[in-house]
Each structure stands twice: as structure tokens, then as C-alpha cells.
C-alpha positions as CSV (number, residue, x, y, z in Angstrom):
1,X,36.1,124.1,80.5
2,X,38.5,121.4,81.3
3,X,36.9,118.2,82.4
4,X,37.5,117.5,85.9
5,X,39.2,114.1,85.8
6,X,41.9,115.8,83.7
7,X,42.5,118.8,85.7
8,X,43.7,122.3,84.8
9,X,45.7,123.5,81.7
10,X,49.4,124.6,82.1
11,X,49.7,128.4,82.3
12,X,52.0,131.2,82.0
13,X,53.7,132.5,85.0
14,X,52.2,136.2,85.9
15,X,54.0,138.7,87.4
16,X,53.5,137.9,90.9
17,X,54.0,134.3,90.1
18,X,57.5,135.5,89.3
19,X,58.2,137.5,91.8
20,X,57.4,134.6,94.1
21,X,59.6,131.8,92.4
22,X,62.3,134.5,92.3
23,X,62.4,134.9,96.1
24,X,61.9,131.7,97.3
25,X,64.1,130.4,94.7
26,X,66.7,131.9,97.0
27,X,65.1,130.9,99.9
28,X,65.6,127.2,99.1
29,X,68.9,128.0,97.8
30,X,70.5,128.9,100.7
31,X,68.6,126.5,102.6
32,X,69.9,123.6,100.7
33,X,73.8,124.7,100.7
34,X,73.2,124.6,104.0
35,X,73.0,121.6,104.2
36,X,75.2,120.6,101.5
37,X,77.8,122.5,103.1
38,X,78.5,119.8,106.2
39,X,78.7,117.2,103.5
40,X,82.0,119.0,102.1
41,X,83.1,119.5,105.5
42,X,82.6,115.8,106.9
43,X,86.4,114.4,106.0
44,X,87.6,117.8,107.8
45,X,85.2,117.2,111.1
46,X,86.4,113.5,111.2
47,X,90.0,114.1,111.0
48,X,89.4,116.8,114.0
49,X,86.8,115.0,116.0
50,X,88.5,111.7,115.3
51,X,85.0,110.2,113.3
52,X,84.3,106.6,111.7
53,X,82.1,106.7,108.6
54,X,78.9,105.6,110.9
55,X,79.6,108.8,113.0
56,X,80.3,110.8,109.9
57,X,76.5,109.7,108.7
58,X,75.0,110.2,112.0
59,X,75.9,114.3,111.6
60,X,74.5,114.2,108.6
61,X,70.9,111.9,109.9
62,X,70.4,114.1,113.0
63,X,69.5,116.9,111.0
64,X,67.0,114.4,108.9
65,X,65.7,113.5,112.3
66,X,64.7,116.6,113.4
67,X,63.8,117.8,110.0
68,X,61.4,115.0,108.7
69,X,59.5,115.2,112.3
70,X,58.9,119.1,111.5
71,X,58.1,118.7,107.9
72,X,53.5,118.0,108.8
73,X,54.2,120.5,112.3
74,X,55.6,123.2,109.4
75,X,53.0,122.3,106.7
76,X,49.9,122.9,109.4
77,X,51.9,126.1,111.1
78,X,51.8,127.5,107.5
79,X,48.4,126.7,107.2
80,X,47.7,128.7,110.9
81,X,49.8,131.1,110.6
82,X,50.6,132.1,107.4
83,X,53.0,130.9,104.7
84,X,54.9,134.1,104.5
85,X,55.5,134.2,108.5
86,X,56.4,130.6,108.9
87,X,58.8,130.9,106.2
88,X,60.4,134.3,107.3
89,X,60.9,132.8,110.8
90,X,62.2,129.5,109.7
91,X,65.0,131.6,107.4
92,X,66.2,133.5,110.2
93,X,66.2,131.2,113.0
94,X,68.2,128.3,110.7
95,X,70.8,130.7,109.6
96,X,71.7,131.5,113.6
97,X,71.8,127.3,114.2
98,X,74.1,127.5,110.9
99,X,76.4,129.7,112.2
100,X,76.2,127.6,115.8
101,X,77.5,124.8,113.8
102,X,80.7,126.4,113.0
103,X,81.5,127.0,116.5
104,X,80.5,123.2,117.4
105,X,83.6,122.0,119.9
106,X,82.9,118.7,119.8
107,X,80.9,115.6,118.3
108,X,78.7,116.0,121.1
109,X,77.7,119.3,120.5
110,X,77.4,119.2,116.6
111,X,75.1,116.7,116.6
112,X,72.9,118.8,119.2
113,X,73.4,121.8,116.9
114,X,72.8,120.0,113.7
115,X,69.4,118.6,115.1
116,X,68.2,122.0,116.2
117,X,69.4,123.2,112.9
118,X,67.5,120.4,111.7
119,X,64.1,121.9,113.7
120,X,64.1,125.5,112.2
121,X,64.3,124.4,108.6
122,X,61.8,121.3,108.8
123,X,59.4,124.4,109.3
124,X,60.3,125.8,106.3
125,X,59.5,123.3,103.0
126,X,55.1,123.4,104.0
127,X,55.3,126.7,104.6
128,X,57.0,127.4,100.8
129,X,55.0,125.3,98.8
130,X,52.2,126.9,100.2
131,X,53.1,129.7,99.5
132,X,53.4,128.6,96.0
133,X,50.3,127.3,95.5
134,X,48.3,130.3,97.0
135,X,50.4,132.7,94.8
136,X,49.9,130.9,91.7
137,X,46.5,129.2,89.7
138,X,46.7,125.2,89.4
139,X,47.9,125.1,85.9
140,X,50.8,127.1,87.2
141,X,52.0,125.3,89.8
142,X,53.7,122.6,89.2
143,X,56.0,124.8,86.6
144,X,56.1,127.4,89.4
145,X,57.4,124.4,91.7
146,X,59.6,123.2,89.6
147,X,61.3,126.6,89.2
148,X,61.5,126.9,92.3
149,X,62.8,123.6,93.8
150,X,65.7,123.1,90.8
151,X,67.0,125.7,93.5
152,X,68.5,122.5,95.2
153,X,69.9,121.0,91.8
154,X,71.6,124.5,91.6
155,X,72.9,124.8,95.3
156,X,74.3,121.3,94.6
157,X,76.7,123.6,91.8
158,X,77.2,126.6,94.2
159,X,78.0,125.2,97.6
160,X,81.2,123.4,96.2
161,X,82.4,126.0,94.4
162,X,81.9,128.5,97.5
163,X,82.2,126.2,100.2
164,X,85.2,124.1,99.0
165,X,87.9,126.5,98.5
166,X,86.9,128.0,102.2
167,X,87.1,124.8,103.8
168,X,90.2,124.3,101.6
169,X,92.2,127.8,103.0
170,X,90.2,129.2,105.9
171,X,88.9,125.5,107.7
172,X,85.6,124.2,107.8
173,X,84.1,126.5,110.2
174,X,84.2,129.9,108.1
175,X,81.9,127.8,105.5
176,X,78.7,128.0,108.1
177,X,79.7,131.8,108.7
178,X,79.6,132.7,105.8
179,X,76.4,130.5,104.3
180,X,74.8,132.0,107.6
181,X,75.3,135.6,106.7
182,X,73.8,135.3,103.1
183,X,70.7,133.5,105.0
184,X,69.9,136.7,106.9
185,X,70.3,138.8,103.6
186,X,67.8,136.2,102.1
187,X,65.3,136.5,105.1
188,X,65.5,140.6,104.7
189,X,64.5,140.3,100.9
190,X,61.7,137.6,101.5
191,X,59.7,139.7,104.1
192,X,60.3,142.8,102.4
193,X,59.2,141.6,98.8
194,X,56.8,138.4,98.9
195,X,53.7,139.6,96.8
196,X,50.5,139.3,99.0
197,X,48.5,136.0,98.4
198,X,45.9,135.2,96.2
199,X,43.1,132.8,96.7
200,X,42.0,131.0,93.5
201,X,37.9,130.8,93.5
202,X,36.7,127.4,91.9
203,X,33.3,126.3,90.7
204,X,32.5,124.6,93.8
205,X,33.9,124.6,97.3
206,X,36.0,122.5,99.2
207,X,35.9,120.6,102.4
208,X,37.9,118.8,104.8
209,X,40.4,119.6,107.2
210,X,44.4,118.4,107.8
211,X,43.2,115.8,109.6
212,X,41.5,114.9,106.4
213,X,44.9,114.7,105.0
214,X,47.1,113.2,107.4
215,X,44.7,110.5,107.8
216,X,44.9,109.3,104.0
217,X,46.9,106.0,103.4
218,X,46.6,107.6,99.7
219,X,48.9,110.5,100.9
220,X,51.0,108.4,103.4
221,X,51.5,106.8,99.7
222,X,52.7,109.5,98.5
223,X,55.2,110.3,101.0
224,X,56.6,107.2,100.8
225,X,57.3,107.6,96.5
226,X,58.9,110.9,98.0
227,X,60.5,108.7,100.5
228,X,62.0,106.7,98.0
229,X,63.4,109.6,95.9
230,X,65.3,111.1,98.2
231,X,67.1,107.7,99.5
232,X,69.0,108.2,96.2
233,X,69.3,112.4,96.4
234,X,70.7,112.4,100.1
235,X,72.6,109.2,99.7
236,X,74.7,110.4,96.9
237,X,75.4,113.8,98.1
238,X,76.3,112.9,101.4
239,X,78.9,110.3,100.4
240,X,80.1,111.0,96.9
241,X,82.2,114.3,98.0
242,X,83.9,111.7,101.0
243,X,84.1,109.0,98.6
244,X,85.7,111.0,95.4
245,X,88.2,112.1,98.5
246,X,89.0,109.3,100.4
247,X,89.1,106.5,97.5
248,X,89.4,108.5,94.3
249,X,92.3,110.9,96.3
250,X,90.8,114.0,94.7
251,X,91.6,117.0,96.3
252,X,87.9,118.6,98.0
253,X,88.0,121.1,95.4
254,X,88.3,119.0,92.6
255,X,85.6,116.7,94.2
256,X,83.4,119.7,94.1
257,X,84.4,120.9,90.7
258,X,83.1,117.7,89.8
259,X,80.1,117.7,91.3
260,X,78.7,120.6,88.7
261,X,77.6,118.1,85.5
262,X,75.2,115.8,87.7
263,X,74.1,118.9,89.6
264,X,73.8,121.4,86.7
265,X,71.6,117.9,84.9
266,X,69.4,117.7,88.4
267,X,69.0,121.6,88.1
268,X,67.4,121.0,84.0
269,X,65.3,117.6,84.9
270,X,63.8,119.3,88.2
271,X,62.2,122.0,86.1
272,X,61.2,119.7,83.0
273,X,59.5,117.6,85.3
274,X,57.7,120.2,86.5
275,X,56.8,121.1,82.8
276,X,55.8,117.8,82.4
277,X,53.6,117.6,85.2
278,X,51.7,120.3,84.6
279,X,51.4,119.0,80.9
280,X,50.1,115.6,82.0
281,X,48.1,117.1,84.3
282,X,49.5,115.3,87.0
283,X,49.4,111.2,86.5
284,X,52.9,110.9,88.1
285,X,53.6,106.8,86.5
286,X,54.1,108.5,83.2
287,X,57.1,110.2,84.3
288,X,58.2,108.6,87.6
289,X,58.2,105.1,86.4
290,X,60.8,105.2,83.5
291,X,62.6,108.0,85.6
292,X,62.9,105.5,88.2
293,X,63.9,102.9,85.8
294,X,66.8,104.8,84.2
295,X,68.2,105.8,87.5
296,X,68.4,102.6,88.7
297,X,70.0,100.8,86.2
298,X,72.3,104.3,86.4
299,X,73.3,103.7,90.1
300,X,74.0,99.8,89.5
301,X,76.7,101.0,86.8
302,X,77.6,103.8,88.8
303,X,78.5,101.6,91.7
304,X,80.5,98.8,89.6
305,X,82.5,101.8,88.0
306,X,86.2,101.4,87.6
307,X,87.2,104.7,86.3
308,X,86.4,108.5,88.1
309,X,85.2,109.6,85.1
310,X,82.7,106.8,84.8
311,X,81.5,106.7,88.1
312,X,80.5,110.9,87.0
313,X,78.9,110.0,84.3
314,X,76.7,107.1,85.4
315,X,76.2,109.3,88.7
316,X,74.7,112.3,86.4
317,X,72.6,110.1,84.8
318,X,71.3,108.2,88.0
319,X,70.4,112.1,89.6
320,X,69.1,113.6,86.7
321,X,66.8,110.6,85.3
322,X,65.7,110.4,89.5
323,X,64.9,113.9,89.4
324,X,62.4,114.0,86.5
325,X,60.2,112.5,89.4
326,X,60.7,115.2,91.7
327,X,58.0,117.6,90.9
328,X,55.5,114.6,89.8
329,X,55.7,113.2,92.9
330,X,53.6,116.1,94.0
331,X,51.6,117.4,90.9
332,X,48.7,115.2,91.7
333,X,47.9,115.9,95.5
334,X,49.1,120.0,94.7
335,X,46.8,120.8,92.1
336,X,43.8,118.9,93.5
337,X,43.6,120.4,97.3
338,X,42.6,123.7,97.8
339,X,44.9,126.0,99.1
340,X,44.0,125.9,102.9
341,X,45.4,122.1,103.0
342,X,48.2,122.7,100.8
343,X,50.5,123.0,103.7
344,X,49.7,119.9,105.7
345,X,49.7,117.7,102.3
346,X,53.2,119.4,101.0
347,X,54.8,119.0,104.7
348,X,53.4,115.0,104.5
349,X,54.9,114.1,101.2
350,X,58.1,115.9,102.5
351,X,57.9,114.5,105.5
352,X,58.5,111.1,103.7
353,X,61.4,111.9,101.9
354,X,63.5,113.5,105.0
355,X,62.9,110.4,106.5
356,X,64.8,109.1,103.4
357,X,67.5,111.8,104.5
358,X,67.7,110.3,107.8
359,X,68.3,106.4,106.4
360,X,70.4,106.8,103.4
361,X,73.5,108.8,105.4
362,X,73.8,106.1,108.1
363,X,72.9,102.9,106.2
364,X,75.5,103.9,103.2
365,X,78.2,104.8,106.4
366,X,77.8,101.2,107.6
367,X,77.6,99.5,104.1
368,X,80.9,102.0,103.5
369,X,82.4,100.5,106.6
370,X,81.5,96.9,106.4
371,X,81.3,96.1,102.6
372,X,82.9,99.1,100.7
373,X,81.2,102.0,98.8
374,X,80.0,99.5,95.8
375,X,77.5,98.5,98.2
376,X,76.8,101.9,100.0
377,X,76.1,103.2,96.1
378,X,73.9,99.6,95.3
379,X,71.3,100.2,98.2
380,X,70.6,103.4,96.6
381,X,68.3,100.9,93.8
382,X,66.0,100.5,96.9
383,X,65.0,104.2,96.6
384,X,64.1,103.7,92.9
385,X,62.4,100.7,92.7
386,X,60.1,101.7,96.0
387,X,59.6,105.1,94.2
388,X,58.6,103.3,91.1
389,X,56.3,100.8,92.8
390,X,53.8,103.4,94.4
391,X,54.1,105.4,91.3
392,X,51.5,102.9,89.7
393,X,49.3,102.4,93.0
394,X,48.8,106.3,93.9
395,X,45.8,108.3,91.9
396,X,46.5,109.7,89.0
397,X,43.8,112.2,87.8
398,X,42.2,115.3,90.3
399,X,39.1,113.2,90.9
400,X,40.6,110.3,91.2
401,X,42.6,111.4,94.1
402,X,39.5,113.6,95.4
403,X,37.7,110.3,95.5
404,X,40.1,108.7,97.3
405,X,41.0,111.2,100.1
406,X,36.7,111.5,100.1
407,X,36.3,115.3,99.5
408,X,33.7,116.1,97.1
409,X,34.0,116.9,93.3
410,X,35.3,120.5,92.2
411,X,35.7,122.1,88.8
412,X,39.5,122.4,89.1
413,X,39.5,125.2,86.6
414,X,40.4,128.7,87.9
415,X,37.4,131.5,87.4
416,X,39.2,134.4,89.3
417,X,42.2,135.5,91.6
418,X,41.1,137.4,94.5
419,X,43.7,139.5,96.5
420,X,43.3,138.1,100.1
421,X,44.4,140.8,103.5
422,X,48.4,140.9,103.8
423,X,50.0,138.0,105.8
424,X,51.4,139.5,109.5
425,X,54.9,139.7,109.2
């Protein structure tokens, strides 16, 4: 039996396991090009609606907005409702608001559009991770995770290389169409083919409630490493596809073609980090701290670069070292709560980093405006070194962190997987 304070064993993925990463794999795949897609679209919808930078950034934040306010409202849905039905609601409902936003007829209504859009997937990353965690034992889920959320490092590849060459020849709009139609083929195969849930039975049960939860400073800590993380995630792919444009003059498609090292290094780091989580057994400084470290001393170089190729290389290494701390940010708090809170602690720590997506658009289109996109690229440091910093202060073992939210000791090792009723679709 593993001891407690050092929390369960990596495991193989089983079957279902796979089934499960497979499927919402794509789900988050098609959620995050989604929102990549406006990024590669933002010198197009200035030009037509006439934009500054600021404006640019605030299509980009009113999403965040709405999105990091649904992110606990998701997490405790899932935990009501069901993760399967939140998520197969949340699928459908943002791929209609996606193809809204291609028929957006002014600034006015984009921004409307973009923050309803910004509603029906905030619903969506609780509800996931949930479903995760009750599909999989603890010393598979961080791997499981990481599998599953390197989906955004990939989408960072695809939606370029699909979006770009649309915008390119048929205009921005036919991008959302056409990311909106492979959403609905995504929501078919996830409510057709999600294996039923499992509940893992430990050697003593668990208390506590989301209240439990969203009361913890500990998790509010959390949150704000995630918070951190994604100031440097959202702030360079809003800007670098504008800024590889406007002051590099590449062409949108070679901006994108670009874009495939640091996003194909993101996709590998996402899912060693998760590897690494599991094998730690959580205690995220190990990992987040030099992550953190590299990436910042990355985006300092990255921002003072003279030469294109430069800047890609120092960019690559800023995302891929950040992204080592993705899955770590959550390995501790995942593996430690039993499943029924699993929603309303993932849709917290997400929760912070949106919020993260709603400053780093804006703040780098001021900095953009005012001071020039050395600075807009320096404030991404911030991210890192606040990432870094609650890194150390956070718990790092399974009873440490059970100590701290006050639920009582539990032997975190799995004795059986019980098939639990099927989910209403």
C-alpha cells in the first residue's frame, strides 16, 4: 500500500481510460481552435470594423469574461448534473455561438456574440476534467489529463493551418462555419460513445461539500498559479499571429505556418508534465518552479529579439518550458478530492487562469499601443514569476492538502472500480 502522504502510483491507461481521452481529446480540440480561430482573424476584423489594438484585445477578453465567470457555475453543474450531460450541452450550444460569430455585423455585435460564446464553453472545462477523473483511478489521471489537455498545444498546430488559408481566400467569416460544423460532428461522437463512469472505492470515505472547496484560500492558491500560467498562454497567442503580421510583414499563412514548432513543443511538454506529475505524485514546485524559471528568462529574450527567427525560437522555448506546469498545477488538488468535488475544484483552478485570458489580451493591446510589442511580450514575466511564487506556498503531498482544505485522512490507493447507472443524456 502506498503511504498516504505520497499518494497513488502512476498507472496504465485501461480501455475505457482510452476511450475517454480519445473523445474528449477532440472535444477540447475543437473547443480551443475555436478560440484560436478569432486570433488569426483579428487583423481581418480590424481592417473591416475599423479596430485599434485595445479594441482588437477586448474581442478577444469578452470571451475570457464570460468564460472565467462559468468555469466554478460549470464545475458544480457537472457535479449536479452529470459530466457527460454538461459537456454534451456545452459542445453543441458553443458551436451555434461560433457560427453566430461569423455573421457578426458589427463590433457591437461581436463582442455580444463572443461573450455568449464565451458562456457555453466556460461550462465545459469542470464538466471534462470530471469526467476524467471519474473515468479513470488516481494514478491515472494526471497522464490521462495530460493526454487530453496537449489537445490545446495541438489545436494551436491545426487552426492555422485550417483556419489561415480560409481566412486567406474565402474571408474571415467561413473560418467559424466551418470550425462550427466539425463542433456538431464532435458533440454527435461524445454522447454516442463516452464509456459510463466509474466510481473509485477508497479505504475510507470522504467528506465535504463544494462549498468546502470554494471556500479554501489553499485552492483560491491554486487558481491563481493557474492564473499566472495562462497570462503567458493567452498573451502570446492572441498577439504573436498580429504581431508576426503587422511588424514582421509575414503573410497570415506564413504567420501560422510558423506557429507549428512552439505549438507542436507545448503539445510534447503538456503530456510530459502530466507524466511527471503522476510520477511525483503531485508536489507541483518540482516541476512548476524551474518551468517557470526557463520560460521567463525565454519571454525576456523573446521580447528583445531582433530577428523573426529568434523571436520563434525563444517563443518555443518560453511556451513549452510554461507548459511543463500545466498539468502540475492541478495534480495535487485532482488526485486528492474524491470524485464528487472534482468538478467544483477543476472549474476553480480554471476559473483563475481564464481570468488570466481576460487580462493578458487587453493589457498586451495597450502596452502594444502605448510602448510597442517589446513591452506587451515583457509583461508576460508577470505570469511566470506569480506562477512560480505559489508553486512553493501551495501543498504538496495528498494529506498535506487534505489537511489543509480540513477533510479527513483517506487511503488514496484504489481497491476497486465500480460501474455507476449511465449519465442522462
Amino acid at each position: 500500500m502506498v503511504p498516504p502522504s505520497q499518494g497513488p502510483a502512476r498507472e496504465r491507461l485501461d480501455k475505457g481510460a482510452k476511450i475517454t481521452v480519445t473523445l474528449l481529446f477532440a472535444a477540447w480540440l475543437i473547443d480551443y481552435i475555436d478560440r484560436l480561430v478569432i486570433n488569426l482573424a483579428l487583423p481581418s476584423i480590424g481592417r473591416e470594423f475599423d479596430l485599434s489594438r485595445a479594441q482588437q484585445g477586448m474581442a478577444v477578453s469578452v470571451f475570457f469574461v464570460a468564460y472565467a465567470v462559468c468555469q466554478i457555475p460549470g464545475g458544480m453543474l457537472a457535479d449536479r448534473f452529470g459530466a457527460k450531460r454538461v459537456t454534451c450541452w456545452a459542445l453543441l450550444i458553443w458551436s451555434a455561438f461560433t457560427a453566430l460569430t461569423g455573421l457578426a455585423g458589427s463590433f457591437a455585435i461581436l463582442l455580444v456574440v463572443r461573450f455568449l460564446f464565451g458562456i457555453a464553453e466556460g461550462v465545459f472545462p469542470g464538466a471534462s476534467m470530471k469526467a476524467v477523473s471519474e473515468r479513470t483511478t488516481p494514478g491515472q489521471r494526471m497522464s490521462a489529463n495530460g493526454v487530453v489537455q496537449s489537445s490545446n498545444a495541438v489545436a494551436a498546430v491545426v487552426a492555422p493551418l485550417v483556419a489561415a488559408p480560409l481566412i486567406a481566400h474565402f474571408g474571415w467569416r467561413s473560418a467559424f462555419f466551418t470550425v462550427a460544423a466539425v463542433g456538431v460532428f464532435v458533440y454527435a461522437a461524445v454522447r454516442l460513445w463516452l464509456p459510463e463512469r466509474e466510481r473509485t472505492v477508497r479505504g475510507a470515505t470522504s467528506t465535504g461539500s463544494a462549498r468546502t472547496v470554494l471556500r479554501s484560500g489553499t485552492m483560491w492558491a491554486f487558481a491563481g498559479m493557474f492564473f499566472g500560467y495562462d497570462i503567458i498562454v493567452w498573451g502570446l497567442n492572441t498577439w504573436v499571429p498580429s504581431y508576426l503580421n503587422e511588424e514582421r510583414g509575414l503573410a497570415l499563412t506564413s504567420a501560422g505556418a510558423l506557429s507549428i514548432l512552439p505549438a507542436g513543443a507545448a503539445t510534447v511538454a503538456v503530456i510530459v508534465g502530466g507524466r511527471l506529475a503522476d510520477r511525483f505524485e503531485g508536489n507541483q514546485r518540482k516541476i512548476v518552479v524551474p518551468a517557470m524559471t526557463v520560460s521567463s528568462v525565454a519571454l525576456i529574450l523573446m521580447a528583445t529579439a531582433s530577428g523573426t527567427v529568434a523571436f520563434i525560437g525563444w517563443m518555443s522555448v518560453a511556451i513549452a518550458s510554461a507548459s511543463l506546469g500545466y498539468m502540475p498545477i492541478f495534480a495535487v488538488p485532482l488526485r486528492s478530492l474524491p470524485p464528487e468535488l472534482t468538478g467544483a475544484a477543476a472549474g476553480l483552478i480554471t476559473f483563475g487562469g481564464q481570468a488570466g485570458g481576460v487580462v493578458a489580451p487587453t493589457a498586451m493591446g495597450l502596452l502594444a499601443d502605448s510602448a510597442g510589442f517589446g513591452a506587451a511580450f515583457g509583461f508576460l514575466v508577470v505570469g511566470a514569476v506569480l506562477a512560480a511564487v505559489l508553486a512553493c506556498v501551495t501543498p504538496q503531498t495528498t494529506s498535506a492538502f487534505r489537511r489543509a482544505l480540513r477533510l479527513p485522512d483517506a487511503d488514496p490507493a484504489p481497491v476497486s472500480a465500480a460501474p455507476v447507472e449511465s449519465e442522462p443524456r
